[in-house]
C-alpha positions in Angstrom: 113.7 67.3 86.7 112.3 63.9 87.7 108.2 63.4 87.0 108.4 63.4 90.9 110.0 66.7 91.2 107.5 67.9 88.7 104.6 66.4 90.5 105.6 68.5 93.4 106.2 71.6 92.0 103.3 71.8 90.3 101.6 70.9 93.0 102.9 74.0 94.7 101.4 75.7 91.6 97.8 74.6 92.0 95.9 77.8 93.8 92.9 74.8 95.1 95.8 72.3 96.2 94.6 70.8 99.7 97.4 71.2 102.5 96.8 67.5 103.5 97.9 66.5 99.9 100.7 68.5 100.1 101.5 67.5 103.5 101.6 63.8 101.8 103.8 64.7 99.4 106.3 66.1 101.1 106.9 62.6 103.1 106.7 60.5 100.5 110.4 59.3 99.6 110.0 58.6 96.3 109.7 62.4 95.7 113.0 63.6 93.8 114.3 67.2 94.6 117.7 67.1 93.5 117.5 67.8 90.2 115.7 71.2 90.7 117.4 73.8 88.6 117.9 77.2 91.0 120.0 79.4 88.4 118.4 82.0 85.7 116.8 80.4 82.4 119.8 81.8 79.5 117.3 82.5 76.8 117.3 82.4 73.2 117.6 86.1 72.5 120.8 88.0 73.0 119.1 90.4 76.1 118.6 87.2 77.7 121.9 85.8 77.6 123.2 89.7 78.5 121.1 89.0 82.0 122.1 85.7 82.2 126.1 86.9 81.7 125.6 89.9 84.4 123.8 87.9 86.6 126.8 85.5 87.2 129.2 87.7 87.1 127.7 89.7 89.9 127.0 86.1 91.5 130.5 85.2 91.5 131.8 88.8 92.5 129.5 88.1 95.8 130.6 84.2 96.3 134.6 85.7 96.3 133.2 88.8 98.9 131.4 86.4 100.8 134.3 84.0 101.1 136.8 86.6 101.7 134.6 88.1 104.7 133.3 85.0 106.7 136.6 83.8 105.7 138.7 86.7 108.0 135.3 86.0 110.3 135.9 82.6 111.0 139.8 82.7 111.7 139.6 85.9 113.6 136.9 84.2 116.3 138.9 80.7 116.0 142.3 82.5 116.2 141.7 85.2 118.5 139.4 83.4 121.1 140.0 83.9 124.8 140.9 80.2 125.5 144.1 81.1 123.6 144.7 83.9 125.7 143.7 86.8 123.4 143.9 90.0 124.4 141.5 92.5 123.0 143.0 95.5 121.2 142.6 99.1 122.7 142.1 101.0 119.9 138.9 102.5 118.7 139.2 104.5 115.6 141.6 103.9 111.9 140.5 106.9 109.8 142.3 104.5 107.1 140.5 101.6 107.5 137.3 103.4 107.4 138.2 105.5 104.4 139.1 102.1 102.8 135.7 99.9 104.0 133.4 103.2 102.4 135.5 103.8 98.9 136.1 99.9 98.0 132.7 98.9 98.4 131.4 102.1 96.9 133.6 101.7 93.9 132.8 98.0 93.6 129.3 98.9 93.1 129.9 101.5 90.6 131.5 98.8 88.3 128.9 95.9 89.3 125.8 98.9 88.4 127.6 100.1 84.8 126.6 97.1 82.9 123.7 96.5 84.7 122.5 99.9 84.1 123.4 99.3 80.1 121.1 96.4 80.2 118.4 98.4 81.7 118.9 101.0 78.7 118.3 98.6 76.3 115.4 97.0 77.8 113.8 100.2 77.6 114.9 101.0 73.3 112.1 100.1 71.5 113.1 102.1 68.5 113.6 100.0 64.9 111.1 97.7 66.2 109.6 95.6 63.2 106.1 95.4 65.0 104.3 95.7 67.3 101.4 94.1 69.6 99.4 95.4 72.3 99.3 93.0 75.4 96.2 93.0 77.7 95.8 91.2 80.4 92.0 90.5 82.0 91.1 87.9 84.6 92.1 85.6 83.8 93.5 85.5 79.9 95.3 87.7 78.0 94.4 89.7 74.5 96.9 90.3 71.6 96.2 93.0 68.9 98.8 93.0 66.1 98.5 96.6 65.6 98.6 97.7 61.6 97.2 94.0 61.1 93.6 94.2 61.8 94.0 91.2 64.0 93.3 90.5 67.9 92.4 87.4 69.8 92.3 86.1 73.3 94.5 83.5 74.6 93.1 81.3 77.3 93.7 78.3 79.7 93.1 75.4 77.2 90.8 73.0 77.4 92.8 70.2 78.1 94.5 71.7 80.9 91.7 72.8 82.8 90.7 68.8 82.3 94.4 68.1 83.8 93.4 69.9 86.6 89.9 68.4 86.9 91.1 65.1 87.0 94.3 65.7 89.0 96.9 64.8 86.0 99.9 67.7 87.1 102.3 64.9 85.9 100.7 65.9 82.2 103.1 67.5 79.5 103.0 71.5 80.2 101.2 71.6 83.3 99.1 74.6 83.5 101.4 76.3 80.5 99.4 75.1 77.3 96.6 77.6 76.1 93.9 77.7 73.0 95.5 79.9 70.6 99.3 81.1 70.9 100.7 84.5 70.4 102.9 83.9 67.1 105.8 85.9 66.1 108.2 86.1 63.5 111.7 84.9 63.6 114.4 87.7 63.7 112.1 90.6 63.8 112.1 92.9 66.6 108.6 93.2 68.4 107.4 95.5 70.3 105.7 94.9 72.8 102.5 97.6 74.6 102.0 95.7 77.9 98.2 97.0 79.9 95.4 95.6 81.9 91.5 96.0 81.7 91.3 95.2 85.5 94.0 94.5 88.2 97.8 93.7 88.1 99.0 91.1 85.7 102.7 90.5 85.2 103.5 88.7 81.1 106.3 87.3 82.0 108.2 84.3 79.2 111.6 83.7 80.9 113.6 82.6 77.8 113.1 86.5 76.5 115.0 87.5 79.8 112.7 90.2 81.0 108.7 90.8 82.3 106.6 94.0 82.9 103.6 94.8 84.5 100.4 95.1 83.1 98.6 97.7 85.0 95.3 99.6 84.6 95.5 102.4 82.9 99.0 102.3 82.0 101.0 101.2 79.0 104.6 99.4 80.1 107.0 98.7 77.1 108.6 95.5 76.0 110.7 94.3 73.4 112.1 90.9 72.1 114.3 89.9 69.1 114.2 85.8 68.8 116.5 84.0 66.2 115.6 80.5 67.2 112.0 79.3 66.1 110.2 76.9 68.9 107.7 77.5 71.3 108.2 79.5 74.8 105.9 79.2 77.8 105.7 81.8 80.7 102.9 82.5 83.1 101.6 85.8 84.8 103.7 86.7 87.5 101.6 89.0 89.4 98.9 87.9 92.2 95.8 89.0 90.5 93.0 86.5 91.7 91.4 83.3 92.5 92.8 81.7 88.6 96.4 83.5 88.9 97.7 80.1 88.5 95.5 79.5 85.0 96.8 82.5 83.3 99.6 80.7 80.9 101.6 82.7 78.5 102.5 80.3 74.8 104.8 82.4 72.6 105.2 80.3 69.1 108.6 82.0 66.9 107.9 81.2 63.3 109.9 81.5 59.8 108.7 85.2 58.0 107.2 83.1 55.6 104.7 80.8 57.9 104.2 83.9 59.9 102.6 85.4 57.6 101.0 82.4 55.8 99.4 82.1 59.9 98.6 86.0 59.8 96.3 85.6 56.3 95.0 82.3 57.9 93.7 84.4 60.9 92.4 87.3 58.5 90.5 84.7 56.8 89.0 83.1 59.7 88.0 86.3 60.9 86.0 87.3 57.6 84.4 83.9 57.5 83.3 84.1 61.2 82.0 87.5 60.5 80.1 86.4 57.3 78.3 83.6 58.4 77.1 85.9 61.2 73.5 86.3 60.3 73.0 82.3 59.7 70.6 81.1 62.4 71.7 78.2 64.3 70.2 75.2 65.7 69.7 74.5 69.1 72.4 71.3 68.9 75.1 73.7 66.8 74.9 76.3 69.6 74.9 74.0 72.6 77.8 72.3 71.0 79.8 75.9 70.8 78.3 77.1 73.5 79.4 74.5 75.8 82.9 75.2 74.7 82.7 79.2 75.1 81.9 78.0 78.8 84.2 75.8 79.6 86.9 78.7 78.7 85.1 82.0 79.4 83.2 81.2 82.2 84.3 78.0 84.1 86.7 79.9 86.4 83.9 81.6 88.1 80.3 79.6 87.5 82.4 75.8 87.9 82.2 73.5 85.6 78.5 71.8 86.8 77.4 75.6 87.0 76.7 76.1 90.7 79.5 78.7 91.3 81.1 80.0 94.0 78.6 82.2 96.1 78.1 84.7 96.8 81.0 86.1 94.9 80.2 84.1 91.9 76.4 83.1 91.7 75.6 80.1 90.3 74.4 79.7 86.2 72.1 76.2 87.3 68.7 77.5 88.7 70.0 81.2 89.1 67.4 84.2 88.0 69.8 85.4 85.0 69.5 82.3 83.2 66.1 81.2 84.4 65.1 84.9 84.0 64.2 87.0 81.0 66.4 86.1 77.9 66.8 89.9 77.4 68.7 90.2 80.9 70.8 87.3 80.4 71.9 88.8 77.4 72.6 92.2 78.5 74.8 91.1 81.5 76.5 88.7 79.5 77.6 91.6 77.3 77.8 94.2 79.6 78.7 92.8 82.9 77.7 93.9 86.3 79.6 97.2 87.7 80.9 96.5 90.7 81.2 93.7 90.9 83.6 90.3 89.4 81.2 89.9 85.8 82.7 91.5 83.0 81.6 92.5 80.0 81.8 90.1 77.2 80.8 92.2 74.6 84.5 93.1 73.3 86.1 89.7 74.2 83.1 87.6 72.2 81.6 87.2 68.6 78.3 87.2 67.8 77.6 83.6 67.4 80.1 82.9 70.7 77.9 85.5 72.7 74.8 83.9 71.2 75.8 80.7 72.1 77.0 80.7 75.8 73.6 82.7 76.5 71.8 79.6 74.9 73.8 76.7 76.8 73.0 78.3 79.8 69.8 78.3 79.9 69.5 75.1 78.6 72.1 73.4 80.6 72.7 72.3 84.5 69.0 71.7 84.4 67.6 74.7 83.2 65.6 73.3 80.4 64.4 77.1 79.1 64.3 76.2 75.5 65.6 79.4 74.8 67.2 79.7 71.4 69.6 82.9 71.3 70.2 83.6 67.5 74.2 85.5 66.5 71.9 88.1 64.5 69.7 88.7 68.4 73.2 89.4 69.1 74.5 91.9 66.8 71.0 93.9 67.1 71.9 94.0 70.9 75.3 95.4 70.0 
């Protein structure tokens, strides 16, 4: 597809696109659409490229029905038509002709529904899975635990595509589908996958694995994908679930068994560290610093980025009375959320020193000047 044809698509993607820009778009001539690609994406696992085989042969089943009836359409109303002197036929009723129109098609969709329905079976086998990881989705991120591993992270909206948006760059590399830290699996293993929510509908969908599943509350949907080609695969959630739907990205990285798990001791080891240096009190620059960046993915979506939010469904962080307020409520709603309403509780999805730090660039940023120092150890007492 042309950077044009990009240009326009993802400005179709962008929830806070204006209608006048896209009105603007549309007329301009140097916009490209002919290179848009309408089939199914074949995949790099072999499920995919089973869809991708059923789905054109059931295409071109349809194409040859559809061709054979408007064909005997088209020449009976040409053919038959009163200016030729047709005369319309008297009878009413062929037993035969309805037994035929009833078994044919009914038999044609036994046969188009056998593979289909072998597909479907498959989908659903997660036995002799190598692994497994339990998929969450929250508003707006999702959370990966690599169960048996000790490990779980979220994966957010980078940075630097939240600043393509900002400054209106959707002709950037990976529009909306880069994100901070990518869910990393191993080449030829067979992963399992335990698909949930912790608030509303989200769909994970990657469409070189051929398939997607809901992630609902309360629910566990099962997924599974085998990849034999390393790379990186991009997909996006798939179900309406909010204001950022459109900043929910989905980065699958495949590596060798040997760099995956060089990249799993990695993430052990960063975890240990993180949770060693715990206690060590901060300074006010060294939180400000990570606490500007906790922000600018956790909290950005709802407070914007110069803090004045959206009210009065998000309030806003500059001058409001939970950061201007007692540093003991700011801290408790930051971790615990408000019932009810679109604040969630951080206090599962942040460290210590991440929790510690937000709370302190709040109230010392957008013009709030509290002076406030919140230390990783207030923090874990808190907990």
């Amino acid at each position: 597809m042309s950077v044009n044809g990009k240009w326009l698509v993802r400005q179709l993607a962008k929830s806070r696109a204006s209608l006048g820009a896209l009105m603007v778009a549309l007329g301009t001539p140097q916009v490209a659409l002919a290179e848009w690609e309408t089939n199914l994406t074949q995949g790099v696992t072999d499920y995919s490229r089973t869809v991708f085989d059923i789905h054109m042969t059931l295409f071109w089943i349809c194409v040859v029905i559809g061709i054979g009836v408007f064909g005997v359409m088209i020449y009976s109303i040409f053919a038959h038509r009163k200016s030729k002197g047709a005369i319309p036929a008297t009878f009413h009723h062929s037993t035969a002709v309805e037994i035929a129109w009833t078994v044919l098609p009914t038999l044609l969709l036994v046969v188009m529904a056998i593979p289909a329905t072998i597909a479907m079976i498959e989908l659903e086998d997660n036995s002799k899975s190598d692994m497994t990881i339990q998929v969450t989705g929250f508003q707006w991120k999702w959370q990966y635990k690599y169960l048996g591993e000790d490990l779980s992270f979220f994966s957010n909206l980078s940075a630097e595509s939240r600043d393509q948006v900002r400054y209106d760059r959707p002709d950037a590399e990976n529009f909306l589908l880069d994100v901070d830290k990518h869910l990393v699996i191993p080449v030829g293993k067979k992963v399992r996958f335990l698909i949930t929510s912790n608030d509303v509908i989200h769909s994970w969908w990657v469409p070189a694995f051929g398939w997607k599943q809901d992630a609902m509350p309360g629910f566990i949907n099962e997924g599974w994908t085998k990849v034999d080609e390393p790379g990186i695969y991009r997909g996006q959630c798939t179900e309406l679930c909010g204001v950022d739907h459109g900043y929910m990205p989905i980065v699958v990285e495949v590596k060798p068994l040997d760099e995956y798990e060089a990249w799993i001791a990695e993430q052990k080891a960063e975890v240990l560290a993180t949770a060693a240096s715990g206690d060590r009190e901060r300074a006010m620059d060294e939180l400000m610093a990570k606490g500007e960046k906790v922000y600018m993915t956790y909290c950005v979506a709802c407070h914007q980025a110069n803090g004045q939010g959206i009210p009065p469904a998000f309030p806003p962080i500059a001058g409001g009375p939970i950061a201007t307020g007692p540093v003991e409520g700011h801290l408790d709603q930051a971790m615990n959320g408000v019932p009810g309403t679109a604040m969630q509780a951080f206090a599962k999805q942040l460290n210590d020193v991440d929790l510690a730090a937000v709370v302190t660039y709040q109230r010392n940023a957008f013009g709030n000047d509290m002076g406030d120092l919140v230390q990783p150890a207030t923090v874990k007492a808190a907990r």
